[in-house]
N, C-alpha and C positions, 0 to 999 in steps of 0.2 A: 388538533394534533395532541396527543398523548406526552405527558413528560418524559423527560428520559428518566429512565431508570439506570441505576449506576451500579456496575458488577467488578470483582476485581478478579484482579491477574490470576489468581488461584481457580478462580472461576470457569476461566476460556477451558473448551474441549482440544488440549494438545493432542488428546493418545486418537482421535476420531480421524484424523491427517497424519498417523504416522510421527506425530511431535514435530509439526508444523502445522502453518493454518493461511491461508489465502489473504491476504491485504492490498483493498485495492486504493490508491491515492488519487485524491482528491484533491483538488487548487481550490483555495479559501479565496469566497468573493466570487469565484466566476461559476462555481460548481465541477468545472471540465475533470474527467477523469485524465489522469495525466497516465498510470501503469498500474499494472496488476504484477504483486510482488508475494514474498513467502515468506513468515516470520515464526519462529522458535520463541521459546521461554525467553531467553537470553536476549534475541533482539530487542520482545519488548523490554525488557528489561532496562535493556541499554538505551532505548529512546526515549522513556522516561526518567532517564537519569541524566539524559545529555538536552534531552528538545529537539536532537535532530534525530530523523528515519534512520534505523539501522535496520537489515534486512539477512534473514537468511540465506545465502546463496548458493543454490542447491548443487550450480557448476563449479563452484569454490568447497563447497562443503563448511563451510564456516558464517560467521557473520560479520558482515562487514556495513560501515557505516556510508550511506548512499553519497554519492561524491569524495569518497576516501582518495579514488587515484585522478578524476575530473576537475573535483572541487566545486560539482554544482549539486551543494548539499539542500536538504529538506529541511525548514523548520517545523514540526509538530506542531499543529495548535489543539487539537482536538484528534482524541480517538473514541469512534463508534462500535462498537460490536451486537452481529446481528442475534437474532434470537436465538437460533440454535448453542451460540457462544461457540463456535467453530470459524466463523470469519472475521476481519475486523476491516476497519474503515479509517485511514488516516487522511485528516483534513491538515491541507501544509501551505506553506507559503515557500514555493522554489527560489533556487537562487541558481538560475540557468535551466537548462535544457533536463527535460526528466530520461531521454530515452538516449541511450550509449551511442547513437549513429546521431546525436545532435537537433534532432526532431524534439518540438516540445513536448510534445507526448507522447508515449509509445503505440498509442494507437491511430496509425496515418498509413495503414494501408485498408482499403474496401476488399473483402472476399467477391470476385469478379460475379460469382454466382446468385448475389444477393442483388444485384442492379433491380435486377424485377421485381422488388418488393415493393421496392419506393413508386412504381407505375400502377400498383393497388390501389 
């Protein structure tokens, strides 16, 4: 495996998303993706300056810090950005439930239509 290579915030393609960019979280230790979320300038900004995820919120219009009104906030440990410099990857350590309906992760439903894959 390749080193990482280290790029900075000035770096990320904001304008290629509109001045956002796709972030998907990760659980430190288990790998499981936990959601797929949207961040601005300013979010990273703000999660590098706090430790915890803040996240753009695109039905808010604002950003806001993940568990602002829950209180099941994200700690940062590591942020990944892929090659393009258009997505990023945050690796976290939860403090509760990652997905608003209280599921640990936002992804806990099956698309019905995919059953048949897994019989390949």
């Amino acid at each position: 495996m390749r080193k990482l290579k280290n790029v900075s915030l000035s770096e990320l393609n904001f304008d290629k998303g509109g001045g956002i960019l796709p972030v998907v979280v990760q659980e430190e230790g288990t790998g499981r993706i936990l959601t797929l979320a949207y961040v601005n300038r300013e979010a990273v900004q703000k999660t590098l300056e706090t430790g915890l995820a803040h996240y753009y919120r695109r039905s808010h219009g604002k950003v806001m810090m993940k568990g602002e009104t829950s209180g099941h906030v994200q700690e940062v440990m590591d942020i990944l950005v892929d090659c393009d410099l258009d997505a990023v990857l945050y690796v976290v350590r939860p403090r509760g439930p990652a997905c608003h309906l209280g599921e640990e992760t936002c992804f806990h439903n099956r698309l019905r239509e995919a059953e048949n894959l897994r019989r390949k």
